[in-house]
C-alpha positions in Angstrom: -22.4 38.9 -17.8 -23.9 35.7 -15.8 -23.7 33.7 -19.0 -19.7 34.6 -19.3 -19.0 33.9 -15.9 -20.7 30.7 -15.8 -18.7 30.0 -19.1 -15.3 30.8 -16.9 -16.3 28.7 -14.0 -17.7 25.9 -16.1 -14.2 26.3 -18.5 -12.3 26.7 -14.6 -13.6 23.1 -13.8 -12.7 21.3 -17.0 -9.4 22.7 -17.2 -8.9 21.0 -13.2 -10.5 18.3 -14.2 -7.8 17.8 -17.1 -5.2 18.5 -15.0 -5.9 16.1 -12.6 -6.5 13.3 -15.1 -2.8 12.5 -15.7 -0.3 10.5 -15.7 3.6 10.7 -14.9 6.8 9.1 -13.9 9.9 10.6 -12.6 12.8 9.8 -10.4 14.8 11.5 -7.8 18.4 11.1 -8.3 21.3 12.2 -6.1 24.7 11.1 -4.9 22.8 10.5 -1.8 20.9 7.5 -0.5 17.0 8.4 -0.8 14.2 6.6 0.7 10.5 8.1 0.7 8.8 6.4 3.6 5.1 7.4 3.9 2.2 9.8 2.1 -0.8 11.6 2.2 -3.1 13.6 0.1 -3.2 17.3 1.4 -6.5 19.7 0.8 -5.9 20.6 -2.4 -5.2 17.3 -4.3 -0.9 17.1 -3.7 0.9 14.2 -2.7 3.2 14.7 0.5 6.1 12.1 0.8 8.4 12.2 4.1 11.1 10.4 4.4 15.1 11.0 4.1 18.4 11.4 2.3 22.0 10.6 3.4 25.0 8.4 3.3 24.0 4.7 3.5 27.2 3.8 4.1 27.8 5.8 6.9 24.2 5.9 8.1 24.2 9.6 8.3 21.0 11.0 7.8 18.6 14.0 7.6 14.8 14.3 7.1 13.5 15.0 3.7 10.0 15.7 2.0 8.3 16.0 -1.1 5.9 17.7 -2.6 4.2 16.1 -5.8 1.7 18.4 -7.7 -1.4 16.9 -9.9 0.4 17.5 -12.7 3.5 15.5 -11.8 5.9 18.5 -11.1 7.0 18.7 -7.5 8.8 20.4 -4.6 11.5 19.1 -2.3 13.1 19.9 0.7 15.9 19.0 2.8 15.7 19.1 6.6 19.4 19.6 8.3 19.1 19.5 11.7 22.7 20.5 13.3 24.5 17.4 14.8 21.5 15.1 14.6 21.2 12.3 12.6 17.4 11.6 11.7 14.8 11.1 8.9 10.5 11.6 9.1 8.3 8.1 9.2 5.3 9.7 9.3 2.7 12.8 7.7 -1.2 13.3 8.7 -3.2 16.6 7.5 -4.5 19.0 10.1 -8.0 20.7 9.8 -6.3 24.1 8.6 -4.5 22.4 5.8 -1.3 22.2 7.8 1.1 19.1 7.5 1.5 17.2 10.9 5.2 15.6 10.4 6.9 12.8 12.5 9.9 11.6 12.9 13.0 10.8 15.0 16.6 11.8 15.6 19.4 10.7 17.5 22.1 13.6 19.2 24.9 10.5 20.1 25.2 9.7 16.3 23.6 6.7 15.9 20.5 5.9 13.7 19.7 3.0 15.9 19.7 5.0 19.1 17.0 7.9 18.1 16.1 9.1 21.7 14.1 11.9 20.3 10.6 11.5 19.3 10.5 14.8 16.6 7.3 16.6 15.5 7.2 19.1 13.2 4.3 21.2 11.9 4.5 22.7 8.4 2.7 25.0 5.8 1.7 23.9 2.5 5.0 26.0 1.4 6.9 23.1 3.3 7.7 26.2 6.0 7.9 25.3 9.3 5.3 26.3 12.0 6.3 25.0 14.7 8.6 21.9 15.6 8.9 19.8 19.0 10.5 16.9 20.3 10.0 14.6 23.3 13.0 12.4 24.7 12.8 8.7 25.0 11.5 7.2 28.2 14.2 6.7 31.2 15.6 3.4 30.7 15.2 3.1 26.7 17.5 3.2 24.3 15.3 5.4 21.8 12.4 5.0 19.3 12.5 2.7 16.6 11.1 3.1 13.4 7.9 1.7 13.1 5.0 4.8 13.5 1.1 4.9 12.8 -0.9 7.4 13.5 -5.0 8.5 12.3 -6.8 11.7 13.6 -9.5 10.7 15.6 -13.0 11.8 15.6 -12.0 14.5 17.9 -9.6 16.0 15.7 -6.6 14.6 18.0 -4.3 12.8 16.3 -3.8 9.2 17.8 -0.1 7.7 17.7 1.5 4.6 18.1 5.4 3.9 18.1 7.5 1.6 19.2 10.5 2.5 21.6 13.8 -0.4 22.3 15.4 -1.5 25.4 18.4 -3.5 26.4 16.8 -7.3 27.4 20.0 -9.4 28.3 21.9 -9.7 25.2 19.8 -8.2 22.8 17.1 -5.4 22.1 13.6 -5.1 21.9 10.6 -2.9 21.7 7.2 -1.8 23.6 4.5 0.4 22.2 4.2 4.0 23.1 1.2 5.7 22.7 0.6 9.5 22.2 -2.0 11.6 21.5 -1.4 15.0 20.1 -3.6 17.9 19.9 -3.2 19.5 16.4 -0.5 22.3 17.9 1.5 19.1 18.5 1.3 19.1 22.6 0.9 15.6 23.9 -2.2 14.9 25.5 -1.4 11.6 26.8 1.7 9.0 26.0 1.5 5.3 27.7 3.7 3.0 27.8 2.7 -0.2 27.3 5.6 -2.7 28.1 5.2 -6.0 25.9 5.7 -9.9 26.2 7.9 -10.0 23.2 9.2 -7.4 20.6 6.7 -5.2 20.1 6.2 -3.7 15.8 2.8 -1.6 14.8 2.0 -2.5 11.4 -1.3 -0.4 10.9 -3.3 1.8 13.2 -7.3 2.7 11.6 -10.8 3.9 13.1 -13.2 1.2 13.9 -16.5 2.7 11.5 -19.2 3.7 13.4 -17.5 4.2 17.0 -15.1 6.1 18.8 -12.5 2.7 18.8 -9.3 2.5 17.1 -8.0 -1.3 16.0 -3.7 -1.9 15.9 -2.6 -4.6 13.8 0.7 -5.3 14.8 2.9 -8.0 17.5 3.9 -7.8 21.2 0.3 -7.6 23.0 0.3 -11.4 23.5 2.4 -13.5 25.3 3.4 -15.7 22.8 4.4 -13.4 20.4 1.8 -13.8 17.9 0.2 -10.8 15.3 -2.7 -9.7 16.8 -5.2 -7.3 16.1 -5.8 -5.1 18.9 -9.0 -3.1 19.9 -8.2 0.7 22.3 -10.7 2.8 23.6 -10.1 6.8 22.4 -7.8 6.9 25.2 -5.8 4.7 23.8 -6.0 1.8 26.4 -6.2 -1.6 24.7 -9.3 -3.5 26.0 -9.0 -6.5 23.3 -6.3 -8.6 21.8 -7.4 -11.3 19.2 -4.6 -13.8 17.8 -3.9 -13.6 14.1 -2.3 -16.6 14.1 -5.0 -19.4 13.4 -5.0 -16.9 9.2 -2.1 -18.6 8.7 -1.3 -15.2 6.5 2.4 -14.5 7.2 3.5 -11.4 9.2 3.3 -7.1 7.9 -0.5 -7.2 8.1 -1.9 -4.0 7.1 -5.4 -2.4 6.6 -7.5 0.9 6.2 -10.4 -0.4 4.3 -13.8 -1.5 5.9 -16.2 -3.5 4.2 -18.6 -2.6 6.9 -18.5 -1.8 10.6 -17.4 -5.7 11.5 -15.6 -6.8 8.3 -12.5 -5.1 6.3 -9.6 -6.1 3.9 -6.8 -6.9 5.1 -3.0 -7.4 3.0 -0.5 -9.9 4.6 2.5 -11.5 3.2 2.3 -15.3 2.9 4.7 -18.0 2.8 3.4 -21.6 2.1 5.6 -24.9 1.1 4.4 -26.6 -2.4 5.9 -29.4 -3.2 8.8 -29.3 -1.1 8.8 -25.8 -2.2 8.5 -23.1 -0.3 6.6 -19.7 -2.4 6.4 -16.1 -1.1 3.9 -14.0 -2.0 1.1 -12.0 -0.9 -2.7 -11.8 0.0 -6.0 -9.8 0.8 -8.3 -11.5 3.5 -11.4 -10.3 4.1 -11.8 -10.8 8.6 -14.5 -9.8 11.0 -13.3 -8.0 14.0 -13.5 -11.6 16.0 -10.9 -12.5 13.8 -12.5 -15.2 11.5 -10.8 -15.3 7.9 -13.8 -14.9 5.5 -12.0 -14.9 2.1 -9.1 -14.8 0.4 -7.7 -13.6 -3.0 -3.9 -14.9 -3.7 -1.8 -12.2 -5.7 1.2 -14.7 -6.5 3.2 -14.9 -9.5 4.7 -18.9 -9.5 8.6 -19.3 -9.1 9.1 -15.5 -7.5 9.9 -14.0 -4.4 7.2 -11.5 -3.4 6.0 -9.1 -0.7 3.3 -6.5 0.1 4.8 -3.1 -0.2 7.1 -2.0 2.7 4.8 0.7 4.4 1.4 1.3 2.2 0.1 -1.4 0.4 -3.1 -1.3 0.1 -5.7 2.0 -0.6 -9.4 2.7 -1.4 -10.2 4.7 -4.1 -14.0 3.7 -4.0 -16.3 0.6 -4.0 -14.6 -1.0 -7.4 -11.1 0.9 -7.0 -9.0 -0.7 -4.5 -5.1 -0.3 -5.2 -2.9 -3.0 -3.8 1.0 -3.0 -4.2 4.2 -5.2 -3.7 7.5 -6.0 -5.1 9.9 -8.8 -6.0 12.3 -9.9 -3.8 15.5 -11.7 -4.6 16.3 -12.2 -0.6 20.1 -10.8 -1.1 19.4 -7.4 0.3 21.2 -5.0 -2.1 21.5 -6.3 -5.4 21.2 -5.0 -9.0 19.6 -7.9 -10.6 16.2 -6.9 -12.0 12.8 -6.7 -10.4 9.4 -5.3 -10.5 7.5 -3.6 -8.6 3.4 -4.7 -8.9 0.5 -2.7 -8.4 -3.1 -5.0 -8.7 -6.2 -3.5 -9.0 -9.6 -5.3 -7.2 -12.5 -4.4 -5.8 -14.6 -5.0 -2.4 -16.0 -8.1 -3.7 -12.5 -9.9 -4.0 -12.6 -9.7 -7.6 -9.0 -9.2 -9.0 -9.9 -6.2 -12.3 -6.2 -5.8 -13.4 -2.4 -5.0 -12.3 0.3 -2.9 -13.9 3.9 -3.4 -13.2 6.7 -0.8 -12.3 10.5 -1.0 -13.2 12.9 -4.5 -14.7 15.8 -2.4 -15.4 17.4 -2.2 -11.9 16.4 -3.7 -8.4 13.1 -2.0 -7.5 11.5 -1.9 -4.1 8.1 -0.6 -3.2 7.7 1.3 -0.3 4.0 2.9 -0.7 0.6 3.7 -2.7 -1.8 6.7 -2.1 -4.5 7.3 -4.3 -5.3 10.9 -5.7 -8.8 13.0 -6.0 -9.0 11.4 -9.6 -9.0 7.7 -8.6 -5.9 7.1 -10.2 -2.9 6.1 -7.8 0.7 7.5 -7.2 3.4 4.6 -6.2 6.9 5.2 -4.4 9.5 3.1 -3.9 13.5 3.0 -4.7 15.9 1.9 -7.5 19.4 0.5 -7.0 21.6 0.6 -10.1 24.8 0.5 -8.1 26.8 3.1 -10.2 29.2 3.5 -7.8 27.8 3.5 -4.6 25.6 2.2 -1.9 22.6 4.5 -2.5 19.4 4.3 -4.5 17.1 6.7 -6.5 13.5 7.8 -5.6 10.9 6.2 -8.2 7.6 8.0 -8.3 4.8 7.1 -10.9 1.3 7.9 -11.5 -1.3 5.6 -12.8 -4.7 6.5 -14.0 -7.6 3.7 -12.7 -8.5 3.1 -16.7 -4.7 1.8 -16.7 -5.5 -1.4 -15.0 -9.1 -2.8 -16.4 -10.3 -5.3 -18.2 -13.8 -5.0 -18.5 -16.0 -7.8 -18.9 -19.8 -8.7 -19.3 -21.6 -12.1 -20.6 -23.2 -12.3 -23.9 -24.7 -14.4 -26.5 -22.4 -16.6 -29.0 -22.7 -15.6 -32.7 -23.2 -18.1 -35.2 -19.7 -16.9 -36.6 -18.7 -18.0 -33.2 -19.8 -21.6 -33.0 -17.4 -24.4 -31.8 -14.8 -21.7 -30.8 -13.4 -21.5 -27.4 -12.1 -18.3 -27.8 -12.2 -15.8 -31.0 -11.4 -14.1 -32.3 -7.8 -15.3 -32.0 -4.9 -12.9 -31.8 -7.2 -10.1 -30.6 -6.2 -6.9 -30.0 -9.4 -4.9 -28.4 -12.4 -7.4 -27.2 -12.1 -10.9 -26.8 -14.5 -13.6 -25.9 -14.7 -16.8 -24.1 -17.5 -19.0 -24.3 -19.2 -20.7 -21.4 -20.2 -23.9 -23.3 -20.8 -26.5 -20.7 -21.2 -24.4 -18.1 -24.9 -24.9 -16.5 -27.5 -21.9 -16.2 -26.9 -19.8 -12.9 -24.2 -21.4 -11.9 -21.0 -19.9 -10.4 -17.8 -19.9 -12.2 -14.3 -17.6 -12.2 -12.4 -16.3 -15.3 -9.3 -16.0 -14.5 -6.2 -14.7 -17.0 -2.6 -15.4 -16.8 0.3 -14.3 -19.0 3.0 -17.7 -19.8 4.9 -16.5 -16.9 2.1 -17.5 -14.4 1.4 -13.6 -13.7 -1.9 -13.4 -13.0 -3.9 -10.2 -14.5 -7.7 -10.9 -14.2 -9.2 -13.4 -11.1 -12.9 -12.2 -11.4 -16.7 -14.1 -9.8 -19.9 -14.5 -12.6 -23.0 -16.2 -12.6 -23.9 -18.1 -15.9 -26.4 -15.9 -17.8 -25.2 -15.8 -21.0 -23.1 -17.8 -24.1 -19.8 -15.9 -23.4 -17.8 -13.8 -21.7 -16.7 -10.6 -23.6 -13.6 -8.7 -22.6 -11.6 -5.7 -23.3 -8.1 -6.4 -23.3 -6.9 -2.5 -24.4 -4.8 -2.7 -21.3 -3.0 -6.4 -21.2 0.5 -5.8 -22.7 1.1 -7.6 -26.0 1.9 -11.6 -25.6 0.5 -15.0 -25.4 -2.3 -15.5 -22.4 -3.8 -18.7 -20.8 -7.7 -18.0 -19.6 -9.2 -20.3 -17.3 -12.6 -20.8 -16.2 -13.4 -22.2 -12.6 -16.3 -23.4 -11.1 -17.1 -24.8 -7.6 -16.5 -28.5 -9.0 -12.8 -27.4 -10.1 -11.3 -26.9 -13.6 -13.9 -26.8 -16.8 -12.1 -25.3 -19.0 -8.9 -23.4 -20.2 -7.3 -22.1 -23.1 -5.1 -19.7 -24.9 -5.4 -16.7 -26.8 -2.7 -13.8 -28.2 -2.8 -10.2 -27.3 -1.9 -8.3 -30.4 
């Protein structure tokens, strides 16, 4: 009787672990416009998207959330709130499993004026446990958008938003902070007026303290991104100007190298040759703010940004998920673009990239990764069959999606006086390192003819060549190129069968 039930747990396992391993793609298709805005992994391995669904047109909207199991089937639900107009921005996991919702809605009927803060707890049935709201402070307008929130090491969940007033002819925003206990009373909420504007990008616990850091705008006077350091209470003690990176602007990060230095994504716009090119980066900062490293993702001749919300996620030390999307800077359009999601690790070492979509405009909103190191991506496709309103795109990626794995090895005799063999390849390739010195340093990167770059990785000279498995680059031609501290030493092509 042990030996059989040891057989059913053992058999219980595998069959999870199969479940888990898998990949999927769907979308969500109404009449309606639908927009999935943030997500989180709940207890027992499902993705939980909030966002909303209504008529873009006439910006009528409700809250809306889905459910996405391991397997790729999922669950949705649509929130009506009578004579609102709202959506949720925001979804954290409670110690009891629960689902910690925010959001906003507006009673006067307009999505720009949303003077109530909403928060609603739920079930992992998507039932509601309890739901409250807190009104906008006197002499605002209403809350905008923009929300972060972590649970601190207290089990409180921490909250920033942003809430607009009238300023002469125009509007802008100060923070407001909250802290929730996990029954969704407030604890505390500051205000904390601003010089300028004030927009929260990212809000993450500092490792190894009871500090939070904000990476956002409207602490300093001259309007700069800053990354800003609060106490538990939420009181900011430090501000530290971003602006000497020179990254951009929509900083985000929730990955720490160690307790002083993490990753951090930023859009970047820099003029070549009376060009200007838009793309997006990881820098690796200290908490003084110095900029340590940097690893471009660009693609030459496009128009690219970081996703909208998530872009960047940790799966473990050599699985870090970034994301973005192509822009054609026209706002609603049906020409074709991609979405991008890049694989690197905590070394700055770009591993591999998949990308999402071509047949319609595609916008990325978010990444999460799931208990099997793989990653779910959200975003939205525009077709415009019809009307002003776009489709939810969900799709699953496993890590062994991305790769290409490399190690240094000795140069056949078969091999001698090749650059590259063998040449098409369809499995392993290898580049040799002829003229390279002993110990040195070099970077092999890969690009497809397009100038899309797939592989961007660090060595040290040990060996005659670099071997590579390719499995996972799409069929086509590819330039390699191999870079040392002195600049170019070599480059070539080779075709991926």
């Amino acid at each position: 009787m042990k030996y059989y039930l040891l057989f059913i747990f053992i058999l219980l396992i595998t069959q999870t672990h199969c479940l888990s391993q898998h990949s999927f793609e769907f979308f969500l298709s109404t009449p309606e416009d639908d927009v999935l805005i943030e997500s989180v992994v709940d207890n027992q391995g499902n993705v939980i998207l909030v966002g909303r669904i209504g008529n873009v047109t006439e910006e009528k909207y409700d809250a809306y959330i889905v459910k996405v199991l391991p397997d790729g089937s999922y669950q949705e639900k649509h929130f009506e709130k009578q004579d609102t107009i709202g959506f949720f921005s925001g979804i954290n996991i409670l110690d009891n499993g629960n689902y910690f919702v925010t959001g906003r809605y507006s009673v006067n009927g307009s999505i720009d004026t949303c003077d109530h803060f909403w928060v609603v707890i739920m079930d992992a049935n998507l039932e509601v446990v309890s739901e409250k709201y807190y009104l906008a402070p006197e002499g605002y307008l209403g809350f905008w958008s923009n929300r972060n929130a972590i649970i601190d090491e207290d089990g409180f969940i921490a909250l920033v938003t942003e809430v607009g007033r009238q300023y002469t002819h125009y509007e802008v925003a100060d923070f407001i902070m909250y802290k929730f206990n996990q029954e969704g009373d407030t604890l505390l909420s500051k205000l904390y007026p601003s010089w300028n504007s004030s927009s929260v990008y990212s809000l993450c616990p500092i490792p190894e303290s009871d500090s939070i850091m904000m990476l956002g705008r409207g602490s300093l006077s001259n309007g700069s991104e800053s990354m800003d350091f609060m106490d538990k209470d939420m009181n900011i003690s430090r501000s530290v100007n971003l602006e000497t990176v020179h990254a951009g602007k929509r900083y985000s990060n929730n990955i720490w190298v160690n307790g002083n230095e993490f990753l951090m994504a930023s859009n970047r716009i820099v003029d070549v040759d009376k060009k200007r090119e838009y793309f997006f980066s990881i820098f690796r900062m200290n908490t003084s703010g110095e900029y340590l490293q940097e690893l471009l993702l660009d693609r030459p001749d496009t128009l690219e940004y970081r996703a909208v919300r998530q872009a960047m996620v940790q799966a473990n030390d050599s699985t870090i998920y970034v994301s973005g999307y192509q822009s054609h800077n026209i706002g609603w359009t049906t020409l074709p673009s991609t979405s991008i999601i890049y694989l690197i690790d905590t070394n700055m070492n770009l591993v591999g990239r998949v990308s999402l979509g071509g047949d319609a405009n595609y916008v990325l909103w978010g990444i999460t990764t799931t208990p099997d190191n793989g990653v779910l991506a959200y975003g939205t496709r525009y077709k415009n069959e019809g009307s002003f309103a776009r489709d939810i795109h969900v799709r699953k990626f496993l890590r062994e999606d991305f790769e290409i794995i490399t190690q240094l090895t000795d140069q056949p005799a078969a091999a001698l006086n090749s650059r590259v063999w063998p040449n098409p390849a369809n499995d392993v390739l290898h580049i040799s390192l002829e003229g390279l010195q002993t110990g040195s340093d070099f970077r092999l990167r890969i690009y497809n003819i397009a100038g899309q770059k797939y592989f961007d990785k660090a060595f040290k000279v040990t060996a005659e060549a670099v071997q590579c498995h390719i499995e996972v680059l799409p069929a086509g031609t590819y330039v390699y190129e191999l870079q040392t501290a002195a600049g170019q030493a070599s480059t070539g092509k080779f075709i991926k069968q």
